[in-house]
KOLMARDREN-989244 format. One record per atom (N, C-alpha, C): residue in one letter; x, y, z. Coordinates in steps of 0.001 Angstrom, whole numbers, padded with zeros to 6 digits, always signed. Layout:
<rs>
aXYZ;...
</rs>
This chain:
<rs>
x-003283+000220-020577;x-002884-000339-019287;x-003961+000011-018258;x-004505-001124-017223;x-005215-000789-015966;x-004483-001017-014890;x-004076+000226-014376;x-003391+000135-013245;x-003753-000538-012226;x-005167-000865-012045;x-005551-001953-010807;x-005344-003113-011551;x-005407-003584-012582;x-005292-004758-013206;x-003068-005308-013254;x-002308-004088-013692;x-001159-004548-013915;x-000743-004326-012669;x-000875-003381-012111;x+000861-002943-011042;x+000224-003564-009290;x+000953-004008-008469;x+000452-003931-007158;x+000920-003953-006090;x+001095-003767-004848;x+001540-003597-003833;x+002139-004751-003292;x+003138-005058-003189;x+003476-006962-002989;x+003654-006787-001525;x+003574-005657-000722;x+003043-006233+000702;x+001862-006820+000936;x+000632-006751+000045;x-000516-006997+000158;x-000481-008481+000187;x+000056-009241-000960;x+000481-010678-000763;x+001100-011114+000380;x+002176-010332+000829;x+002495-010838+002076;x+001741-010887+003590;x+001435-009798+004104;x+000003-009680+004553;x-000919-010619+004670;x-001415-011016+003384;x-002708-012080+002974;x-001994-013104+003869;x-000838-013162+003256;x+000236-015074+003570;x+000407-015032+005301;x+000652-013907+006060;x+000747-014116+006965;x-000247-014140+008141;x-001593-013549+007721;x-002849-013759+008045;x-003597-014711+008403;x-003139-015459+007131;x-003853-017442+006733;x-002674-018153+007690;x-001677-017423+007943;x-000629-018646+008822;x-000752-018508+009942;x-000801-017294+010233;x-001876-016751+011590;x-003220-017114+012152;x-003627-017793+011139;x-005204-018496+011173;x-005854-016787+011535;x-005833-015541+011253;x-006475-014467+011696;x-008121-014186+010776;x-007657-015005+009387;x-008977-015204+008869;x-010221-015519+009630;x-009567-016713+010121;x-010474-017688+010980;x-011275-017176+012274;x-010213-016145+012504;x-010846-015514+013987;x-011809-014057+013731;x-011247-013316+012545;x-011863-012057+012515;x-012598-012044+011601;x-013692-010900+011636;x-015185-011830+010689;x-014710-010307+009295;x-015597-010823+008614;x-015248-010138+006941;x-014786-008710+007591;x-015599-007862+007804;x-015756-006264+007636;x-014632-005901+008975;x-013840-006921+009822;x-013006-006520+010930;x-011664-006639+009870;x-012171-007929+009355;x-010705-007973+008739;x-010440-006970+007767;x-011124-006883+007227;x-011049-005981+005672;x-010247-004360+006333;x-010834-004036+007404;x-010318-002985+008286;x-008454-003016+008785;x-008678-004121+008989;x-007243-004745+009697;x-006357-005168+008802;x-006558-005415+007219;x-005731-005313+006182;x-005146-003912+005777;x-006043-003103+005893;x-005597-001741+006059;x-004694-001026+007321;x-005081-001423+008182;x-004073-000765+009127;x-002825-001318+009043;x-002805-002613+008746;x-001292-003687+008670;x-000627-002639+007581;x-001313-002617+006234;x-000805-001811+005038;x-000062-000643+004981;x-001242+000323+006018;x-000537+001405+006251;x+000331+001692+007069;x+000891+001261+007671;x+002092+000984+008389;x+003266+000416+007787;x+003183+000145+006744;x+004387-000426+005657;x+004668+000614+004291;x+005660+000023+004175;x+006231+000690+002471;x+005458-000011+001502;x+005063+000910+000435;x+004682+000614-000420;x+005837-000289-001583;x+005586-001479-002059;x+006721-002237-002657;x+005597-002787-004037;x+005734-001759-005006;x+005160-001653-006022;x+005912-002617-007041;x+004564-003708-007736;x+005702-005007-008942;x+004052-004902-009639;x+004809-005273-011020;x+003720-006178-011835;x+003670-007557-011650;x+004950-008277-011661;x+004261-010196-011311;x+005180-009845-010382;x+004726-011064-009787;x+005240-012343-008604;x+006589-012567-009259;x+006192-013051-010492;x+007587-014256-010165;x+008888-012801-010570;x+008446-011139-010617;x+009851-010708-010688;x+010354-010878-009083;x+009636-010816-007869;x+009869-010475-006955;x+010578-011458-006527;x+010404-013266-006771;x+010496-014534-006779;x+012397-014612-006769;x+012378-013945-008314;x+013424-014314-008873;x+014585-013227-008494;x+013973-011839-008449;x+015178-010630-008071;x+015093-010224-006813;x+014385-010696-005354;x+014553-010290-004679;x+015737-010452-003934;x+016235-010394-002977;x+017561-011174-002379;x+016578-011447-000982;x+017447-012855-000650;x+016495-013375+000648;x+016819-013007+001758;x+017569-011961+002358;x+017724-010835+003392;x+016678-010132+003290;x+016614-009081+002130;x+015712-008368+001963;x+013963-009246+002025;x+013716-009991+001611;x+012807-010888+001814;x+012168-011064+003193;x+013294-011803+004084;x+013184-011979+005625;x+013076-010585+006255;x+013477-009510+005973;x+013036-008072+006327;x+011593-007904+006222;x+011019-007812+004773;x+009777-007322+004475;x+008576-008225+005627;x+008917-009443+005443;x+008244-010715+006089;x+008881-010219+007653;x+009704-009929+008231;x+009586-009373+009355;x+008682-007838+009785;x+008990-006709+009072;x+007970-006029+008404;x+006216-006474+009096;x+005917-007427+008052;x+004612-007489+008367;x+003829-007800+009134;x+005480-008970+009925;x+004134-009623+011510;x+004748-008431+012612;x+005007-007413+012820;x+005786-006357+013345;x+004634-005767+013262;x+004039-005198+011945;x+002646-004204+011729;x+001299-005378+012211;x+001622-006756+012124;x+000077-006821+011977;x-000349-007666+013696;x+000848-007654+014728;x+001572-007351+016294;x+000946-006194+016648;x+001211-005127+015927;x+000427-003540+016244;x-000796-003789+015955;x-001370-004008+014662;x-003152-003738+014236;x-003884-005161+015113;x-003131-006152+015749;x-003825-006766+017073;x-004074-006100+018351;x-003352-005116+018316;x-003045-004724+019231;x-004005-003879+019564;x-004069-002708+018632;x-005252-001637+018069;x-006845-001981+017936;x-006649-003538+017253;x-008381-004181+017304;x-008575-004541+018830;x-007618-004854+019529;x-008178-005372+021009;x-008490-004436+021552;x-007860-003319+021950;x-007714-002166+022310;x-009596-001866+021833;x-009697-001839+020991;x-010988-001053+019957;x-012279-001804+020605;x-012204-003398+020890;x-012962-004108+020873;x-013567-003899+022522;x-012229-003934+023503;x-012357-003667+024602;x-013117-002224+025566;x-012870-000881+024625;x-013500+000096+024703;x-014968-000232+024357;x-015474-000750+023770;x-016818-001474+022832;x-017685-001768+023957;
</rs>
């Protein structure tokens, strides 16, 4: 087994998803973002799966709309923190 290969953090997917809907790709350049995936991260629970589709199929969609509330909550803060950062600059 490779643990970077099987197991992974399924906030990280969510994150990614709410980023691209955010258009935040678009605005923050590689090495800001790569930074700002991390701060979103660490501010969350770790929600450890091997696939997608267990999360798909056993999550319940309360719990779902939580996590996904969750992330634009943390990534509200790490805007918050890059402006903050950029503005001291």
């Amino acid at each position: 087994m490779k643990m970077h290969d099987d197991i992974h953090n399924y906030y990280e997917k969510l994150v990614l998803d709410e980023i691209i809907k955010q258009k935040l790709n678009e605005t923050i350049d590689v090495d800001t973002l790569a930074d700002f995936c991390c701060t979103v991260l660490n501010q969350l629970p770790p929600r450890y799966i091997r696939y997608e589709v267990d999360m798909a199929f056993y999550l319940p969609q309360s719990e779902r709309v939580q996590m996904e509330n969750k992330v634009k909550a943390a990534i509200t803060e790490s805007r918050k923190l890059i402006s903050m950062r950029s503005h001291s600059e």
